[in-house]
PASEBA-1860 file (N, C-alpha, C; in nm, 3 decimals):
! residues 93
1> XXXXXXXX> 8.307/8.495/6.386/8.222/8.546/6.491/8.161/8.677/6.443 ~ 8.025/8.695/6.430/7.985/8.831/6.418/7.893/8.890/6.531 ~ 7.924/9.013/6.572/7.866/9.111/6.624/7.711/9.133/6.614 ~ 7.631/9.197/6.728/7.502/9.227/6.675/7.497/9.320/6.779 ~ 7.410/9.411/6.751/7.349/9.483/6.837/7.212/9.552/6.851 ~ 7.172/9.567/6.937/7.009/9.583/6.962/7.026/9.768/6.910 ~ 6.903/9.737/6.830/6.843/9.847/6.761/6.703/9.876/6.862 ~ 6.686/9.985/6.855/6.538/10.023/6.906/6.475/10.186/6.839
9> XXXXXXXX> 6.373/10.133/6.779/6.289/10.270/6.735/6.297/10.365/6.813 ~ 6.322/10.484/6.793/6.311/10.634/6.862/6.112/10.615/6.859 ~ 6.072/10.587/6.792/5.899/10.651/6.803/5.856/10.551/6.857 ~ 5.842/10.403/6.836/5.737/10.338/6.857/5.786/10.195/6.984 ~ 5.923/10.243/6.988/6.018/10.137/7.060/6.017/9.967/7.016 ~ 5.990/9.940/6.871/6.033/9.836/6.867/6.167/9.780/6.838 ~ 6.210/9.684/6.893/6.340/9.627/6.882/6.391/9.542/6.794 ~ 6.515/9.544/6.797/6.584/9.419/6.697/6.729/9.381/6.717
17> XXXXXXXX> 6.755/9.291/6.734/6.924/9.250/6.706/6.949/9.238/6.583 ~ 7.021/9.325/6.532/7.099/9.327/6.418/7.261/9.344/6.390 ~ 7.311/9.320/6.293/7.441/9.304/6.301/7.459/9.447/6.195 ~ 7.570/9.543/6.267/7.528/9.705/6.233/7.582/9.657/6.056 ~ 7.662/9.622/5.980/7.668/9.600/5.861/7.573/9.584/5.799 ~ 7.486/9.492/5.838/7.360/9.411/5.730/7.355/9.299/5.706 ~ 7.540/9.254/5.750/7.552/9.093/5.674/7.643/9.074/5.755 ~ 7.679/8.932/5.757/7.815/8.890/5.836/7.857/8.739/5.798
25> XXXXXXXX> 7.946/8.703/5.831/8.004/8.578/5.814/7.983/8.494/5.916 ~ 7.921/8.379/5.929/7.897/8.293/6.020/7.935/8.143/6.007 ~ 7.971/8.076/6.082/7.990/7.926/6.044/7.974/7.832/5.940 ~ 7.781/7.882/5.944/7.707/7.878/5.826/7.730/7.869/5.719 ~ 7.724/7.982/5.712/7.740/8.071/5.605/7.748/8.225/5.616 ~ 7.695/8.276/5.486/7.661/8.445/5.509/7.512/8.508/5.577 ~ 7.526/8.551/5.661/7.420/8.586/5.733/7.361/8.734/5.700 ~ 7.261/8.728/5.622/7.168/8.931/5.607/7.049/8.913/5.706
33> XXXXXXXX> 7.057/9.090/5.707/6.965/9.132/5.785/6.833/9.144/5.682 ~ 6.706/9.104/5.702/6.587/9.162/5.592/6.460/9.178/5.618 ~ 6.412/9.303/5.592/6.304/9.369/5.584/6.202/9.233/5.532 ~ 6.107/9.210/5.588/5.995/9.153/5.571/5.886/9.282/5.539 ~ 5.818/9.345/5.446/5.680/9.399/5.445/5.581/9.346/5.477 ~ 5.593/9.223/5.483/5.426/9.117/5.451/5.403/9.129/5.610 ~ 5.522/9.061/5.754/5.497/9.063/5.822/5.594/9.176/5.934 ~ 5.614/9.302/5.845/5.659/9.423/5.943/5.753/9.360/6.021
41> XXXXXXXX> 5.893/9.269/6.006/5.978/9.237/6.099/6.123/9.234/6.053 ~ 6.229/9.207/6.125/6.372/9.230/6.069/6.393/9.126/6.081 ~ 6.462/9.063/6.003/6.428/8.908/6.020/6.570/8.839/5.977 ~ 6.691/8.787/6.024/6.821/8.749/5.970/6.754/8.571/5.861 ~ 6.835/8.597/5.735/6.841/8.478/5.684/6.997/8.408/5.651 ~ 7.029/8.282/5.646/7.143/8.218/5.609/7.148/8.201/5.498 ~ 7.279/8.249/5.418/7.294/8.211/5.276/7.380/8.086/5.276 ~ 7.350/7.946/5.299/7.475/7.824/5.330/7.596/7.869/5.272
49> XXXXXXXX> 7.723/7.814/5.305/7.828/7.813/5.202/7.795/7.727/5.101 ~ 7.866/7.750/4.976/7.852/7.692/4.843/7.689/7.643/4.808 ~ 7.597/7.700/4.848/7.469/7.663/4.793/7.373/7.744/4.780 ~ 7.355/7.744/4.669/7.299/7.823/4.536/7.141/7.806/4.615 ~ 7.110/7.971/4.678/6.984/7.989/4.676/6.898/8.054/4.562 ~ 6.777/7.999/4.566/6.693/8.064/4.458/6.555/8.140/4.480 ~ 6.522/8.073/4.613/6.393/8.169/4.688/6.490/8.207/4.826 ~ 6.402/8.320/4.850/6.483/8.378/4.996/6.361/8.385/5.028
57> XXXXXXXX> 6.322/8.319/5.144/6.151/8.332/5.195/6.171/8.360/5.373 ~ 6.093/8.451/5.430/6.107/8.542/5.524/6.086/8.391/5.636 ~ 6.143/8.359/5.746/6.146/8.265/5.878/6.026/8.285/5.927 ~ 5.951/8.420/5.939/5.846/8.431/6.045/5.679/8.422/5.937 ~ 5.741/8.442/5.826/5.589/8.471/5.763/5.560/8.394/5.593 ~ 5.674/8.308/5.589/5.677/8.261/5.479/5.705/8.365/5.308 ~ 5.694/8.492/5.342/5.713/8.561/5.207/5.838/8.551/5.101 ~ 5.809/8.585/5.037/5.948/8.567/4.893/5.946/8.758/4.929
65> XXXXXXXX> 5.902/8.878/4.956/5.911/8.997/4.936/6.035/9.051/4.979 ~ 6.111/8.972/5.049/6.211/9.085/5.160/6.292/9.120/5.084 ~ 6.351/9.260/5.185/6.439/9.373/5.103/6.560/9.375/5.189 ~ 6.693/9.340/5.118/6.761/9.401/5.247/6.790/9.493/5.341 ~ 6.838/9.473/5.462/6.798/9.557/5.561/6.941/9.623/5.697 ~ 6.962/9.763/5.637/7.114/9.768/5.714/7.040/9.921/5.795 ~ 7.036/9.863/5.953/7.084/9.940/6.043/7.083/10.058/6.074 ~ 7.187/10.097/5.977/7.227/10.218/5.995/7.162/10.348/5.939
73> XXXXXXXX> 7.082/10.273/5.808/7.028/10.321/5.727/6.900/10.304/5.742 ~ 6.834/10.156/5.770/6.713/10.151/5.742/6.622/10.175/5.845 ~ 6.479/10.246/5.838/6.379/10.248/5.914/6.327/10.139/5.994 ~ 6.225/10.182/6.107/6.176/10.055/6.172/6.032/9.994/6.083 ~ 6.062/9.899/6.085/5.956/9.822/6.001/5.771/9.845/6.053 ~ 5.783/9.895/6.201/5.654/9.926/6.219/5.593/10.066/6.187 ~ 5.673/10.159/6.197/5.630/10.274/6.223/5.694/10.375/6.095 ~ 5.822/10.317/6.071/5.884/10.411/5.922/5.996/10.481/6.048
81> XXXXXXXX> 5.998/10.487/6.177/6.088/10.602/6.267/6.237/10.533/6.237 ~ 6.313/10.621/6.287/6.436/10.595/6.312/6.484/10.512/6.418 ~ 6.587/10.394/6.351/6.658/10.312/6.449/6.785/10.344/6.523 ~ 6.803/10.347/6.629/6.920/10.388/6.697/6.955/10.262/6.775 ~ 7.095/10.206/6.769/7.175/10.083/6.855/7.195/10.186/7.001 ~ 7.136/10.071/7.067/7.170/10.046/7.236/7.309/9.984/7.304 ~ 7.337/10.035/7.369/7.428/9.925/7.462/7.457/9.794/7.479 ~ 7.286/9.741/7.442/7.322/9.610/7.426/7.393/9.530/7.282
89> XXXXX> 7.473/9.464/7.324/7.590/9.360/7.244/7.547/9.225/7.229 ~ 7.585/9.121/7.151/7.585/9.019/7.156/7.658/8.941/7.037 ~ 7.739/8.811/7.049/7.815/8.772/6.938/7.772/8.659/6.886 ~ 7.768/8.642/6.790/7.751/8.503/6.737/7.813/8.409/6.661 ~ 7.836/8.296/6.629/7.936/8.243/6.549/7.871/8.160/6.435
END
């Protein structure tokens, strides 16, 4: 089961559920958080268990560019401001 929690820009108020690590363990597989540039979004991808990825291409915009993306550290993808976690929770498996 992993954790997520809503991020929201101090400047420009955009949001995100993210899981405050960057990554987590899911049913799936391994789950990251990642910076899209092409289309400015935070975007979670699945790494399956036992299968050998070779493109990591962004869900919302098709790109190969993304960077990983942790939380705690990283900026909001629209504006460059600082992300701060909210109250809001949510779990996933």
């Amino acid at each position: 089961m992993a954790d997520y929690k809503e991020y929201k820009c101090e400047e420009c108020g955009y949001t995100v559920a993210a899981n405050p690590k960057g990554k987590d363990m899911v049913m799936m597989g391994e789950i990251y958080n990642y910076l899209c540039p092409d289309c400015k979004e935070i975007v979670d991808v699945v790494h399956p268990h036992g299968e050998k990825q070779e493109k990591i291409v962004c869900p919302e915009c098709g790109s190969e560019k993304l960077q990983k993306w942790n939380p705690k550290t990283g900026k909001c993808p629209k504006c460059g401001g600082d992300m701060k976690a909210t109250e809001v929770c949510m779990c996933v498996d």
